[in-house]
C-alpha positions in Angstrom: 75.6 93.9 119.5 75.4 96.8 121.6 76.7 100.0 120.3 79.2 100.2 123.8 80.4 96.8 122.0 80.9 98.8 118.6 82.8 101.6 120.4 84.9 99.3 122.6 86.1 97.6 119.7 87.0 100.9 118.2 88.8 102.1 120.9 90.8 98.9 120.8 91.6 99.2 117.1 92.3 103.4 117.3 94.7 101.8 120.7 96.5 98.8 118.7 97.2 101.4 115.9 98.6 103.4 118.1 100.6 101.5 119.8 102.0 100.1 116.7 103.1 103.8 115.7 104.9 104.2 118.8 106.9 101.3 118.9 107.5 101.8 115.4 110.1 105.0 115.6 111.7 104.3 112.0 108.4 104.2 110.4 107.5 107.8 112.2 111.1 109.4 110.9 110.7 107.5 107.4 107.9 109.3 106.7 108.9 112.7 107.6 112.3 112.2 106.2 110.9 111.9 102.7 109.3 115.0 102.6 111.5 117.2 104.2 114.5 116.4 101.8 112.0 117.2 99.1 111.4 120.2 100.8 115.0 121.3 102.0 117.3 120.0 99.2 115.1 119.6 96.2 113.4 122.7 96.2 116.3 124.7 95.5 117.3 122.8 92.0 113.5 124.2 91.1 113.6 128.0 92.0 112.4 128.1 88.4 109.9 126.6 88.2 107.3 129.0 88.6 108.5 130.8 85.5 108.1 134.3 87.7 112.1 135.9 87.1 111.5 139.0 88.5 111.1 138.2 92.1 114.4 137.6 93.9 116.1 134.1 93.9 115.0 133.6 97.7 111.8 134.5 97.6 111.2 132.4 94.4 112.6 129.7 96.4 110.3 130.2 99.4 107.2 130.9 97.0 108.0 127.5 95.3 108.2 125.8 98.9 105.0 127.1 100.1 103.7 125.7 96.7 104.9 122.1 96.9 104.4 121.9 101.1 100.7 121.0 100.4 101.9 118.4 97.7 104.5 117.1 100.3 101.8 116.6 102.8 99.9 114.9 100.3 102.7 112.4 100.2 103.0 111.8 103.8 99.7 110.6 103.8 100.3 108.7 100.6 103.4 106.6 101.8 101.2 106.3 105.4 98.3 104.5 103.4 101.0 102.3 101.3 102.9 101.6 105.2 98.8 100.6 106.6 98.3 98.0 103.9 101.4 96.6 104.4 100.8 96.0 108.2 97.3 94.1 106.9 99.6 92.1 104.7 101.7 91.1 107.5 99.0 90.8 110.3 97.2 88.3 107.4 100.6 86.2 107.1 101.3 85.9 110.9 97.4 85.3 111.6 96.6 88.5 114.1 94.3 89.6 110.7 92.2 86.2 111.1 91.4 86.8 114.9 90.0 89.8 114.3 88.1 89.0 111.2 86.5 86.1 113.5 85.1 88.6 115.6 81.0 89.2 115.5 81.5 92.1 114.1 81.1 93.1 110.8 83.5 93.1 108.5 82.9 96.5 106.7 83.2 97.8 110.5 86.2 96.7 111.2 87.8 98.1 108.1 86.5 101.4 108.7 88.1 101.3 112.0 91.3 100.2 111.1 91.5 102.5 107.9 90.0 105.7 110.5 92.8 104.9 112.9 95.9 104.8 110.5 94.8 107.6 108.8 95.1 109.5 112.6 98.0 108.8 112.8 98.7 109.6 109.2 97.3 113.3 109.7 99.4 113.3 112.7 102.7 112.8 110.9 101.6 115.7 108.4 100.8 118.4 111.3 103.9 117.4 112.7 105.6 118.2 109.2 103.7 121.2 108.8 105.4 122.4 112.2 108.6 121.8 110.9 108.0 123.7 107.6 106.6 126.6 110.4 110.5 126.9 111.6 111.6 127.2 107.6 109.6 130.2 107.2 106.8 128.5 105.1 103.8 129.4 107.4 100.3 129.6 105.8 97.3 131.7 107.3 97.7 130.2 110.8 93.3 129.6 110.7 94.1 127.4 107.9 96.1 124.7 110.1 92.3 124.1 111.3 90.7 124.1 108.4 92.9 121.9 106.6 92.2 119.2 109.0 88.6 117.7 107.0 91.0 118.2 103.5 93.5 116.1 105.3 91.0 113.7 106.7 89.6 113.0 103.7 92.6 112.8 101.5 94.3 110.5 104.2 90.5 107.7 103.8 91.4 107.5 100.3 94.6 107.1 100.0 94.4 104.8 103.1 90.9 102.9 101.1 93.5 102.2 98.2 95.8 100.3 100.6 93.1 98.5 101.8 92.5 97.5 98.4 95.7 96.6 97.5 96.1 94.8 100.7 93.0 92.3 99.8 94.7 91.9 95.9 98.7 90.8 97.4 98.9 87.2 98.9 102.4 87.4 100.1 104.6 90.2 101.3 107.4 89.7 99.0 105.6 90.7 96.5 104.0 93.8 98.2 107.1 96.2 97.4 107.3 95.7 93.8 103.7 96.8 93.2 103.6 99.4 96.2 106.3 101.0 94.7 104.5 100.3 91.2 101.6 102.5 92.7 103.1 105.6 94.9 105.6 107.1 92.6 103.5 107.1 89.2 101.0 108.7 91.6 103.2 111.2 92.9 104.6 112.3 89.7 101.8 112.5 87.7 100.3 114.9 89.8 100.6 118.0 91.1 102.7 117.7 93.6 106.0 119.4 92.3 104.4 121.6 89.3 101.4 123.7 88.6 98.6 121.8 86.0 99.0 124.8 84.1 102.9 123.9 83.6 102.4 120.5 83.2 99.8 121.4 80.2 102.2 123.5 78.5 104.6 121.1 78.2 102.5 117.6 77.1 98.5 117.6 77.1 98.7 113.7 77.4 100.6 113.6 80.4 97.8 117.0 81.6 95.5 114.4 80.8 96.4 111.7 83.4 97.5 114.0 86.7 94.0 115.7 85.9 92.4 112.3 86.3 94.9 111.0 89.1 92.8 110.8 92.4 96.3 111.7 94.5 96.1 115.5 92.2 92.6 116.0 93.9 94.0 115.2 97.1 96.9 117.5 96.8 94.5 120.3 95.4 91.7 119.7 98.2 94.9 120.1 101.0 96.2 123.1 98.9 92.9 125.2 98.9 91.9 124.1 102.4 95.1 125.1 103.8 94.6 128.5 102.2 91.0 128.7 103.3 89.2 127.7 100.4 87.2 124.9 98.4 87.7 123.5 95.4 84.6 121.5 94.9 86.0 119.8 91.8 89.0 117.6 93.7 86.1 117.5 97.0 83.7 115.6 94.4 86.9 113.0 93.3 88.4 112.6 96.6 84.9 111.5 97.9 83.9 109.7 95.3 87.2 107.6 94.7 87.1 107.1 98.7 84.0 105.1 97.9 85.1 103.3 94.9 88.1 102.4 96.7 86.6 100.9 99.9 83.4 99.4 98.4 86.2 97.3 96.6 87.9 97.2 99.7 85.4 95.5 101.6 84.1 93.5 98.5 88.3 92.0 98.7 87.6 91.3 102.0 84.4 89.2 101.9 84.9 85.6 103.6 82.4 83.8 100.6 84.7 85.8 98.0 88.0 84.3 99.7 86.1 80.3 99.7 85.0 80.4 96.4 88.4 81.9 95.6 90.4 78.9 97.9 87.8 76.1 96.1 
């Protein structure tokens, strides 16, 4: 295969995704609706929450917003990786996921593709909630809108690598919302997200414990620093290295002798 043949059948992948997300409104608005009533109706039952009583009761609010908008970001790509694995659930039961498996080229490729392509459009639907945050007055160093862009990109593989997993584990789509539902919101709330680690440690060490291990906490701190200009080379090392965990098992799930012997 030529590599014009490899980028032609990316191009038609990054297109069918796409497409899909166009014609797709509800899924667009679902995932921006989420976030923004976390961020406009939530926030103000945790004013709070930072512990910080002499600053004024709106500018606690906005100081917790600007906190949790990294967190909230964090879910949009989250629930966009949980929406991509469902699509290769359905695309497996209708049959559209078999033609392009029997295509001549590799499997791993075609994967990567597919998981680069939703998480796009993923990191897409964040910038666009970012802008709306922008009008509610929670506007970060405007440099860091660029560099948040490799944090998101990252964050938005794994996430998007664990519903490629999940995706090669669930045989039928009625049983895919039960166990997606299992996934995100224990990984949502036992993070960082809503509440400093430092909070969360004061209250129950066990429970510090698991969002410190929780690869969705690195994500949310890798979009928090980068957003603000800076590295933290801790959540870099997990986010990568889960990424790889996640899709090596990915495209190990994925493997046509693994399904046969499976089937005999």
């Amino acid at each position: 295969m030529s590599p014009g043949q490899y980028l032609r059948c990316m191009v038609g992948i990054f297109k069918r995704e796409w497409l899909r997300f166009v014609h797709q409104r509800e899924r667009f608005f679902g995932a921006l609706v989420r976030p923004l009533v976390w961020l406009f109706i939530f926030a103000a039952g945790f004013r709070s929450v930072l512990g910080v009583s002499i600053i004024p009761p709106y500018e606690t609010y906005i100081l917790y917003e600007e906190y949790i908008v990294p967190g909230l970001a964090a879910m949009v790509l989250l629930f966009s990786g949980m929406q991509g694995s469902l699509s290769m659930v359905y695309d497996r039961e209708m049959g559209s996921m078999r033609l392009l498996m029997v295509s001549p080229f590799p499997r791993w490729y075609l994967l990567v593709c597919k998981l680069t392509a939703g998480t796009l459009v993923a990191v897409l639907q964040v910038y666009l909630f970012l802008a709306i945050a922008w009008f509610w007055d929670i506007r970060p160093p405007s440099w860091g809108y660029l560099l948040v862009f490799p944090a998101l990109l990252l964050s938005g593989l794994m996430l998007g690598a664990l519903g490629l997993l999940l995706s090669s584990l669930i045989r039928q789509l009625e049983n895919f919302a039960g166990v997606m539902n299992f996934v995100i919101f224990p990984m949502f709330f036992a993070s960082s997200a809503l509440y400093p680690l430092w909070r969360i440690r004061d209250s129950s060490v066990p429970l510090y414990q698991i969002c410190l291990y929780n690869p969705f906490t690195s994500a949310v701190e890798l979009i928090r620093f980068a957003l603000y200009g800076q590295v933290d080379p801790t959540a870099l090392a997990w986010v990568v290295g889960t990424l790889a965990v996640f899709l090596g098992a990915a495209i190990y799930g994925y493997d046509p002798a693994r399904e046969l012997m499976r089937r005999k």
